[in-house]
BAPA-573448 format. One record per residue: x, y, z of N, C-alpha, C, CB in turn; residue number from 0. Coordinates in steps of 0.05 Angstrom, whole numbers, always signed. Glycine has a CB too. Layout:
N
((X,Y,Z),(X,Y,Z),(X,Y,Z),(X,Y,Z),NUM)
...
//
This chain:
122
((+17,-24,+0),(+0,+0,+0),(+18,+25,+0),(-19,+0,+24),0)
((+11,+42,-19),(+18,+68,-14),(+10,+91,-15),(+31,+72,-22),1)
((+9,+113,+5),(-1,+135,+11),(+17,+150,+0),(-7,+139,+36),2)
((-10,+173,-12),(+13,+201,-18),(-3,+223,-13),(+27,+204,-52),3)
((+6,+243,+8),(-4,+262,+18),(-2,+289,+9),(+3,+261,+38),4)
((-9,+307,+11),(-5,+337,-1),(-20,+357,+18),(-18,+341,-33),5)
((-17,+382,+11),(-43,+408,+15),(-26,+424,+39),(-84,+395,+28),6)
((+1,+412,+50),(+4,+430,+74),(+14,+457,+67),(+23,+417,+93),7)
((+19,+465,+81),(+26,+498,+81),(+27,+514,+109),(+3,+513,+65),8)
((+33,+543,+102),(+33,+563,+107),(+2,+577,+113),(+49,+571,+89),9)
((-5,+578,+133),(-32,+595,+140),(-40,+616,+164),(-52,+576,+143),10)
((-49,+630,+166),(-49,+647,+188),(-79,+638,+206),(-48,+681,+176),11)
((-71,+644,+230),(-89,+634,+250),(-126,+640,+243),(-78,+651,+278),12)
((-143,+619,+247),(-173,+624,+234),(-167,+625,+202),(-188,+656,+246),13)
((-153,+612,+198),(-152,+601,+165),(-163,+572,+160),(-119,+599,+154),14)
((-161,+568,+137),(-167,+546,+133),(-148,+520,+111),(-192,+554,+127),15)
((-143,+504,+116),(-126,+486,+95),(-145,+465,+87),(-99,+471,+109),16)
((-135,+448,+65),(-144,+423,+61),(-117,+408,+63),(-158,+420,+33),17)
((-125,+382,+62),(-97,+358,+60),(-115,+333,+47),(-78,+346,+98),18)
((-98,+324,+29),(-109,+301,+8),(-87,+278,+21),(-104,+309,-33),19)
((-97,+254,+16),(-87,+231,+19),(-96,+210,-9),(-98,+223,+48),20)
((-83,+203,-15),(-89,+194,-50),(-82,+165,-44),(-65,+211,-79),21)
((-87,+134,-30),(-73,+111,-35),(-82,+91,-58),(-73,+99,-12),22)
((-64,+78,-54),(-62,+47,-78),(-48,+33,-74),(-55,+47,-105),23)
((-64,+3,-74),(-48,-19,-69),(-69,-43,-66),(-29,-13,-46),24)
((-61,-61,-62),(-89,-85,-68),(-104,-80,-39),(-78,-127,-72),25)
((-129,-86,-37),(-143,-86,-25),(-149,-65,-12),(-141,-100,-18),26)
((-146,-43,-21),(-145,-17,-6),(-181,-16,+10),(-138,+14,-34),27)
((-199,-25,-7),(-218,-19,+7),(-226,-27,+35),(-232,-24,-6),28)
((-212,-49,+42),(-207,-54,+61),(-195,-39,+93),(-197,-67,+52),29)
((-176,-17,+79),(-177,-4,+104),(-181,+18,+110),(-161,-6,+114),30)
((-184,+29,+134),(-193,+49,+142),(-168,+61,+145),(-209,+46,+164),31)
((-171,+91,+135),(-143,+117,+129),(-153,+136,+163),(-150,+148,+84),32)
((-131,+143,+162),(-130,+166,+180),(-112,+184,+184),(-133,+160,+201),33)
((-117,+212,+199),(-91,+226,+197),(-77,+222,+220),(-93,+254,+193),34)
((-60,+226,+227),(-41,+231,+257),(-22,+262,+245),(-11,+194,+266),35)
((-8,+270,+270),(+1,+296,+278),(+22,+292,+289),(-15,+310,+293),36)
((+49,+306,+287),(+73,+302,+302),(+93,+341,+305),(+95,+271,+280),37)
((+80,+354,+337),(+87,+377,+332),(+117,+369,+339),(+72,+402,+347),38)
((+133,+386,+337),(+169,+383,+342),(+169,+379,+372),(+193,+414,+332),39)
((+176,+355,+374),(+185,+355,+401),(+171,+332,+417),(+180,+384,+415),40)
((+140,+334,+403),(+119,+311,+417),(+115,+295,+394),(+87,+323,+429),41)
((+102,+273,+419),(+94,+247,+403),(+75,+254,+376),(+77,+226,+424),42)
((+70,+233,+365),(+63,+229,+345),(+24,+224,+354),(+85,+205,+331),43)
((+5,+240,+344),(-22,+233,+357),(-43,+234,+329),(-30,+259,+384),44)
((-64,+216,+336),(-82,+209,+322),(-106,+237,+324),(-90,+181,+333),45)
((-106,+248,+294),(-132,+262,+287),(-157,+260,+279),(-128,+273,+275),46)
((-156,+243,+257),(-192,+242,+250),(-183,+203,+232),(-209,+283,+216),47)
((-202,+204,+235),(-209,+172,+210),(-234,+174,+199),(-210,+138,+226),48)
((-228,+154,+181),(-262,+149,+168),(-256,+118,+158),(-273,+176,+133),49)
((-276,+111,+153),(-272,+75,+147),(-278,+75,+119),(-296,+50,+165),50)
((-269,+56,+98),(-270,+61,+74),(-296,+54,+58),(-249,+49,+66),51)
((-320,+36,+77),(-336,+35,+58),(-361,+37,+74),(-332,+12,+41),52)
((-361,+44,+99),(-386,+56,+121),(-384,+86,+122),(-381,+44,+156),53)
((-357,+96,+114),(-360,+128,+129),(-367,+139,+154),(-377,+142,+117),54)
((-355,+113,+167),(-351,+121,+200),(-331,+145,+207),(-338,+94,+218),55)
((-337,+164,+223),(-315,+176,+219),(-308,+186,+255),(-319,+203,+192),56)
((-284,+190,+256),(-273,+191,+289),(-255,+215,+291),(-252,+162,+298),57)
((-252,+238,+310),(-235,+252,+312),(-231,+257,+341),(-241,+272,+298),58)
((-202,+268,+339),(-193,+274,+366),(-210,+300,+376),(-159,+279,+366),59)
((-209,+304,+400),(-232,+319,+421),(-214,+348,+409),(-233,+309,+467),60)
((-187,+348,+400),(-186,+384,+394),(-179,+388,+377),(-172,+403,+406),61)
((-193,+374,+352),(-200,+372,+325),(-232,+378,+323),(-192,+343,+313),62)
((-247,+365,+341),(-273,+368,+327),(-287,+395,+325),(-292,+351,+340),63)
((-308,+389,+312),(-318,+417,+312),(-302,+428,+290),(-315,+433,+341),64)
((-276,+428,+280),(-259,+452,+269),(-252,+434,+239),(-225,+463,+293),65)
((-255,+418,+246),(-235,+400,+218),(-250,+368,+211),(-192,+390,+233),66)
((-260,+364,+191),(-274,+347,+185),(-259,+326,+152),(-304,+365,+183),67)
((-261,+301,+159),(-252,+277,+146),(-281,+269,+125),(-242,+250,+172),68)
((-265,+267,+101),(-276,+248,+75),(-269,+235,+66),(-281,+253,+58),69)
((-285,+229,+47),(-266,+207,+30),(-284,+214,-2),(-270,+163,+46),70)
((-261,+204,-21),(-282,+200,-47),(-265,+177,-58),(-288,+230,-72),71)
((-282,+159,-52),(-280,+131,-56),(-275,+112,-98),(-315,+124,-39),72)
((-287,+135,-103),(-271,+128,-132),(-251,+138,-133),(-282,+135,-156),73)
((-241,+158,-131),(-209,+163,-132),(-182,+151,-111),(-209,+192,-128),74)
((-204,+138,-93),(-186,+121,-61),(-168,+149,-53),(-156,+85,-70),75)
((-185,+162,-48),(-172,+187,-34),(-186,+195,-4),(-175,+215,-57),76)
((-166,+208,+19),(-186,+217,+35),(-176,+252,+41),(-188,+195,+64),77)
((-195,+262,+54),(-193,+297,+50),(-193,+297,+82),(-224,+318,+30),78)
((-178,+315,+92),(-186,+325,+126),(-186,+361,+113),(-151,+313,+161),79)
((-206,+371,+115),(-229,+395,+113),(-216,+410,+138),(-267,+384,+118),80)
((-190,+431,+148),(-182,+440,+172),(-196,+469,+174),(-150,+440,+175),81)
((-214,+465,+190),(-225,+504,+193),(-214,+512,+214),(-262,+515,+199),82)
((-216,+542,+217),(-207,+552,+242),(-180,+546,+255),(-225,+544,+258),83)
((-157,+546,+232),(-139,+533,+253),(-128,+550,+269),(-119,+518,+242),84)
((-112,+534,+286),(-95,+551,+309),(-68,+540,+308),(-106,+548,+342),85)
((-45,+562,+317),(-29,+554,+327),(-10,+527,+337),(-36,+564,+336),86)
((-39,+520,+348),(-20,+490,+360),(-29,+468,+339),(-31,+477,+398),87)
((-40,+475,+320),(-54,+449,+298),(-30,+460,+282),(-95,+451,+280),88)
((+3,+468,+287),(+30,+460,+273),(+33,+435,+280),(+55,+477,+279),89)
((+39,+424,+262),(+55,+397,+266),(+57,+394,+234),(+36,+367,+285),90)
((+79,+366,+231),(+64,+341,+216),(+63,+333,+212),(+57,+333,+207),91)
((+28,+329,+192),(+8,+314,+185),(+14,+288,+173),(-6,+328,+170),92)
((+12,+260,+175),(+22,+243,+164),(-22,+227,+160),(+54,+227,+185),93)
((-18,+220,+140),(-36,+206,+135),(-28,+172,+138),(-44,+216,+109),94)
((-55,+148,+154),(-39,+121,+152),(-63,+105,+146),(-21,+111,+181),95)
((-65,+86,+148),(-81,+60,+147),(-87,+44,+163),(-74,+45,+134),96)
((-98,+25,+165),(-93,-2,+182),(-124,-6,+165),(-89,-2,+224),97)
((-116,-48,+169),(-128,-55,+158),(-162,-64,+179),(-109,-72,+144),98)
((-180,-71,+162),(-203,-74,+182),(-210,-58,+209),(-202,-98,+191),99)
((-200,-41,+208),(-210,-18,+235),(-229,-7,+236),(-198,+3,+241),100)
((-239,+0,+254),(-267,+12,+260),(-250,+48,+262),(-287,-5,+298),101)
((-268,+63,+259),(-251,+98,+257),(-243,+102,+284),(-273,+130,+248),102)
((-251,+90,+305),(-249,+95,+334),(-222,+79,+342),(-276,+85,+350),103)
((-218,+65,+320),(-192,+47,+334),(-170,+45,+315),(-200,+17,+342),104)
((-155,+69,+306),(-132,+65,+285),(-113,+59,+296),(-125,+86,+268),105)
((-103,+59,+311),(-92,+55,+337),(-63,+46,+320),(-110,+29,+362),106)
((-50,+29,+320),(-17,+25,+294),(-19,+16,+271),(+6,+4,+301),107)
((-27,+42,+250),(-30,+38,+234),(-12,+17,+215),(-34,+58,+232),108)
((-22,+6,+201),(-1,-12,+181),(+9,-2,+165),(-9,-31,+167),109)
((-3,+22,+150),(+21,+40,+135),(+20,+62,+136),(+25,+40,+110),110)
((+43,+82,+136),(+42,+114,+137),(+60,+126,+112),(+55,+125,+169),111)
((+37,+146,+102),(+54,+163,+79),(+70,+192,+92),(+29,+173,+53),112)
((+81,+200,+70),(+102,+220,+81),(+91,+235,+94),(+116,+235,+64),113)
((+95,+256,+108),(+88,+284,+128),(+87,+302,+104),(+114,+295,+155),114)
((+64,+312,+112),(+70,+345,+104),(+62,+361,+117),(+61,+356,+81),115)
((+73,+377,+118),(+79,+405,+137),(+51,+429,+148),(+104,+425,+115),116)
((+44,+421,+157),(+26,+448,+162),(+31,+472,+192),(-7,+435,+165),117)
((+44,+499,+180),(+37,+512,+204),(+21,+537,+202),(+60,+519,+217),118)
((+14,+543,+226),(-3,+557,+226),(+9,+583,+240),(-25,+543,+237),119)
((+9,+602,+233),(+23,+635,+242),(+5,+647,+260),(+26,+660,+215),120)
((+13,+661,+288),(-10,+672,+307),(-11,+701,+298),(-4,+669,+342),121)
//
């Protein structure tokens, strides 16, 4: 399986970004994508998921409300939708997988695509 991520950037605080996640590889429908977050210095933490063919979708408690997960399932792509960001939503963004997961439980993902960068300016 491989993930390939994009959309990060440069934004000023109460902006807004997108980030694409584009994978391929056999059985992709099978798993459920998600993002995780890594600001400099801290661990690596789980943001939003969605499951690939229910559209369950799961986010961390200081994500919600602000930033919302898709998918468009003919292209095997997923979108995290970031409104309102702040400051501390710098990190990054790595998009991953795992296979058969429910959105609530991505927990080690089986694969992770590259980081890309998002910060956010106060």
């Amino acid at each position: 399986v491989q993930l390939q991520a994009s959309g990060g950037g440069l934004v000023q605080a109460g902006g807004s970004l997108r980030l694409s996640c584009a994978a391929s590889g056999p059985s992709i429908s099978t798993y459920t994508m998600g993002w995780f977050r890594q600001a400099p210095g801290k661990e690596r933490l789980f943001v939003a998921a969605i499951t690939w063919n229910g559209g369950s979708t799961a986010y961390a408690d200081s994500v919600k409300g602000r930033f919302t997960i898709s998918r468009d399932g003919a292209k095997n792509t997923v979108h995290l939708q970031m409104n309102s960001l702040k400051f501390e939503d710098t990190a990054v963004y790595y998009c991953a997988v795992r296979r058969f997961a429910t959105a609530q439980a991505m927990g080690s993902p089986n694969y992770w695509g590259q980081g890309t960068q998002v910060t956010v300016s106060s």
